[in-house]
SEBA-382595 format. One line per 10 residues: number of its first residue (from 1); their letters; for each residue x, y, z of C-alpha. Coordinates in nm, 2 decimals, padded with zeros to 4 digits, m for minus. Layout:
residues N
NUM = A = X/Y/Z  ...
end
This chain:
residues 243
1 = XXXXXXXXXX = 00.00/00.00/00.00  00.28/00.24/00.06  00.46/00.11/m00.23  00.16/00.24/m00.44  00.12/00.54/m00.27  00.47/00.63/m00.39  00.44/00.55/m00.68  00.10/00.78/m00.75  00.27/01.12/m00.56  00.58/01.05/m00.79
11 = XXXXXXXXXX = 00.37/01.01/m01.10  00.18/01.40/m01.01  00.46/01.54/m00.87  00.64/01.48/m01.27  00.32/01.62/m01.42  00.32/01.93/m01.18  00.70/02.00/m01.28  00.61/01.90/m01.63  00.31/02.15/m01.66  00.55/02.43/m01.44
21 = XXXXXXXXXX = 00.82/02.42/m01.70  00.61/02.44/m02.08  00.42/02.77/m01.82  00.76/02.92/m01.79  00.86/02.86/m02.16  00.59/02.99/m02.32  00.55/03.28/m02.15  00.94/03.37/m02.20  00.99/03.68/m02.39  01.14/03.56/m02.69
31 = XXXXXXXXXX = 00.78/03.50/m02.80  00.63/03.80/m02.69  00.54/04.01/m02.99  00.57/04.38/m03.00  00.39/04.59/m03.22  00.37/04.95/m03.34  00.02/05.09/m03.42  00.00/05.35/m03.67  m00.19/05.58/m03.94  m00.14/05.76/m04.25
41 = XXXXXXXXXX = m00.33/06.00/m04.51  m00.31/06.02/m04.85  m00.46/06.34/m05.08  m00.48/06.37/m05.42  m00.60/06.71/m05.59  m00.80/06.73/m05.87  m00.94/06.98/m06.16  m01.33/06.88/m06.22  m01.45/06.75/m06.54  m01.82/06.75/m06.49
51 = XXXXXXXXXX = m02.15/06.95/m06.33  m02.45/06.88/m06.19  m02.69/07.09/m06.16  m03.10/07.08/m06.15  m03.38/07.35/m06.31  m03.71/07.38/m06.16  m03.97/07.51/m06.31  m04.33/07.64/m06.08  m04.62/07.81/m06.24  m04.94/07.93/m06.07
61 = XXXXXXXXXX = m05.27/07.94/m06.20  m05.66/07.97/m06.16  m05.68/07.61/m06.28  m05.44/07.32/m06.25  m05.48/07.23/m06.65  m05.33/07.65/m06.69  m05.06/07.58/m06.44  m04.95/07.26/m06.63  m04.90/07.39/m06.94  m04.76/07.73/m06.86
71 = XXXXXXXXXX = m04.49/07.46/m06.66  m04.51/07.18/m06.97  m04.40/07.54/m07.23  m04.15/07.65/m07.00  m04.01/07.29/m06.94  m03.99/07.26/m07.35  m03.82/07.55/m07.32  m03.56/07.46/m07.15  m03.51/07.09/m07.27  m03.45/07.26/m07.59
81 = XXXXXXXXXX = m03.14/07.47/m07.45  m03.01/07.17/m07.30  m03.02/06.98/m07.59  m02.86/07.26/m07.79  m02.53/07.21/m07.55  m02.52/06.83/m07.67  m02.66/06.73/m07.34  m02.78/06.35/m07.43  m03.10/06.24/m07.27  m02.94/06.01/m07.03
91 = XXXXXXXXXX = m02.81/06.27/m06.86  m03.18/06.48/m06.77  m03.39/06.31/m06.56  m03.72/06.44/m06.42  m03.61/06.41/m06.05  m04.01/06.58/m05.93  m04.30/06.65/m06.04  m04.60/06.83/m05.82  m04.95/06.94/m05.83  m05.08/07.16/m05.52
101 = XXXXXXXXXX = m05.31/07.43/m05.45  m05.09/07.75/m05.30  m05.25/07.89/m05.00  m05.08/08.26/m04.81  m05.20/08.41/m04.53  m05.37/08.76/m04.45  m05.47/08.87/m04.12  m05.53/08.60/m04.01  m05.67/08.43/m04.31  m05.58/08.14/m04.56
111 = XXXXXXXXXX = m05.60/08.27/m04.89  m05.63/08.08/m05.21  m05.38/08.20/m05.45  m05.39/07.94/m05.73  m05.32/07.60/m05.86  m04.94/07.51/m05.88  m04.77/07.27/m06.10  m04.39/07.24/m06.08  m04.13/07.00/m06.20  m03.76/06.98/m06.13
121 = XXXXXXXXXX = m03.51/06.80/m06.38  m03.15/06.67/m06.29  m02.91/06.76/m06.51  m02.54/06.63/m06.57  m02.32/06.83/m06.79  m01.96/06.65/m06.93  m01.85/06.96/m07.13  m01.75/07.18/m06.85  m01.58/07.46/m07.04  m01.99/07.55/m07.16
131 = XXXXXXXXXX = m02.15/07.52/m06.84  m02.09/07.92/m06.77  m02.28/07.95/m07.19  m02.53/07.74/m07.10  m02.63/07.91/m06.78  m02.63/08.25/m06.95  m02.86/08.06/m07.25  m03.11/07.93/m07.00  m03.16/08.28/m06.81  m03.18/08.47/m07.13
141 = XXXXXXXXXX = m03.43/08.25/m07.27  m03.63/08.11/m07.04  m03.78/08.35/m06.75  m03.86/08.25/m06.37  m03.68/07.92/m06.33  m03.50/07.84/m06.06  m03.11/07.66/m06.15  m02.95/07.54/m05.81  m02.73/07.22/m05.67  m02.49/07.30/m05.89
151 = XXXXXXXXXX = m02.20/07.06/m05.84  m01.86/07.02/m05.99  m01.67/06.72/m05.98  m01.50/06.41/m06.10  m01.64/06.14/m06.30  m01.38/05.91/m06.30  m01.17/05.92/m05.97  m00.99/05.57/m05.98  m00.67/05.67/m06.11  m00.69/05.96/m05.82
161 = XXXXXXXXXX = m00.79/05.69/m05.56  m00.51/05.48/m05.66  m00.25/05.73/m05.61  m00.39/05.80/m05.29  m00.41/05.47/m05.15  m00.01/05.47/m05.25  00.05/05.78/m05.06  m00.20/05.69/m04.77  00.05/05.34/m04.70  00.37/05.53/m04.75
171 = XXXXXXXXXX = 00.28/05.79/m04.44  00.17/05.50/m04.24  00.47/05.34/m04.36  00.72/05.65/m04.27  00.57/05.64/m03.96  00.59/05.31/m03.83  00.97/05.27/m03.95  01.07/05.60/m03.76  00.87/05.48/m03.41  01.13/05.17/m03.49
181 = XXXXXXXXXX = 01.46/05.38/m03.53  01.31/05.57/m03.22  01.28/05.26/m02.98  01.61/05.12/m03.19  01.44/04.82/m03.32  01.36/04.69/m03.67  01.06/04.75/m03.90  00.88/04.41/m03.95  00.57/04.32/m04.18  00.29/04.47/m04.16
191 = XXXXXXXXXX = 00.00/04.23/m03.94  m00.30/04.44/m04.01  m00.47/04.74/m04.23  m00.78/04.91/m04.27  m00.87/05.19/m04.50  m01.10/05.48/m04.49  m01.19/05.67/m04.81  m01.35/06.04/m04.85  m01.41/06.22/m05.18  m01.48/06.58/m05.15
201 = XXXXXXXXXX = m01.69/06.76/m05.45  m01.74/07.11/m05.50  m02.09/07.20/m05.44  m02.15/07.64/m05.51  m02.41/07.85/m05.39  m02.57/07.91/m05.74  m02.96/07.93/m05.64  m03.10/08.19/m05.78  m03.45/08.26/m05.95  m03.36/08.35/m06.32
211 = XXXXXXXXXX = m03.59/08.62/m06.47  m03.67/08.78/m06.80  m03.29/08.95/m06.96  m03.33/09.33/m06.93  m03.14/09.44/m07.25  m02.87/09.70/m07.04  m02.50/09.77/m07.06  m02.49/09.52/m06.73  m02.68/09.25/m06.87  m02.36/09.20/m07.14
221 = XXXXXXXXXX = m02.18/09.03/m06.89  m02.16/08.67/m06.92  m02.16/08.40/m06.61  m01.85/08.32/m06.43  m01.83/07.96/m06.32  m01.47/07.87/m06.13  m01.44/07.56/m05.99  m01.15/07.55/m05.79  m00.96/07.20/m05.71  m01.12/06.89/m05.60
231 = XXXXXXXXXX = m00.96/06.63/m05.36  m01.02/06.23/m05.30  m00.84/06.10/m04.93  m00.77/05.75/m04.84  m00.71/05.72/m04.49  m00.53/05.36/m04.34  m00.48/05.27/m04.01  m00.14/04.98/m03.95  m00.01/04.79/m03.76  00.34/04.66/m03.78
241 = XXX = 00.56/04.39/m03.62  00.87/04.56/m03.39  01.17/04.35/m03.41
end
């Protein structure tokens, strides 16, 4: 009996030493990984190559049948100037179209002012260097329309986004290998990324109501339309192995 006793304490006491020792090895720090977190942008600027912009038209009448086609005349209207600029019809699109009675108030009371039909059309224009002509065509032919959300921008931006991306990596990159010469250690691979992305258009105030040309000195002036530069971001967060 004490024979086996023996031999049972000497068998756990080699599994307790046994266990003790693979503890102590793994948690040595020769496998204890270090690790440098980091992040980097990348911006790319860019001239604009397209607009979009919408026209709304809004006519008031006695009768909802004389509102829609004082708007359906005025709508031709400008269809017509935008297919004069080589606009194709892919590119206008009837984004709304409404039919409501228009009410104001006077002391106190609602007061009936007509029928209103109005109808908005989204419009994108490739040939940028007419956009300013074509805004001066549709003011000076067409009266009380409204032209807003204009928006310059980029159609294609993958060639930007690319080069951002590259330029995004290389800060995070630049970073990472100078927090290694800092803590005198060696750059390893990277172990993770993740990547942000933000493209920023140029959207202009240009809401205004556009009424009938007066034929003046002032009205020879033709529409201004900078655009400035556009910019696309890639953001990417890192992290790299410390060696």
């Amino acid at each position: 009996m004490t024979k086996k006793l023996s031999l049972v304490f000497l068998i756990v006491l080699l599994l307790f030493v046994s266990c003790a020792s693979s503890g102590n090895s793994s948690s040595g720090t020769g496998n204890v990984s270090t690790t440098v977190s980091v992040s980097g942008t990348g911006t790319v600027y860019m001239k604009a190559d397209m607009v979009s912009f919408r026209v709304e038209v809004s006519e008031t009448r006695d009768t909802t049948s004389l509102a829609q086609q004082a708007t359906n005349k005025k709508v031709s209207s400008v269809l017509s100037v935008l297919r004069s600029f080589g606009i194709p019809e892919e590119d206008i699109a009837t984004t709304s179209l409404s039919f409501y009675t228009d009410y104001s108030w006077e002391n106190g009371r609602q007061i009936k002012n007509g029928e209103t039909v109005s109808q908005s059309v989204a419009v994108k224009m490739k040939d940028l260097d007419r956009f300013s002509s074509l805004v001066d065509a549709l003011g000076s032919s067409v009266s009380g329309i409204t032209l807003s959300g204009v928006n310059f921008d980029v159609e294609d931006k993958s060639s930007a986004t690319a080069a951002a991306r590259e330029a995004a990596y290389a800060d995070a990159h630049f970073k990472a290998a100078s927090y290694a010469k800092y803590s005198g250690m060696e750059l390893g691979n990277p172990i993770s990324l993740s990547e942000g992305y933000s493209s920023v258009g140029r959207t202009v105030n240009f809401d205004y109501k556009m009424m009938e040309t007066v034929a003046t000195a002032e009205s020879s002036y033709g529409t201004e339309t900078p655009t400035g530069l556009l910019s696309v971001s890639v953001n990417v967060s890192a992290v790299f192995e410390l060696r």
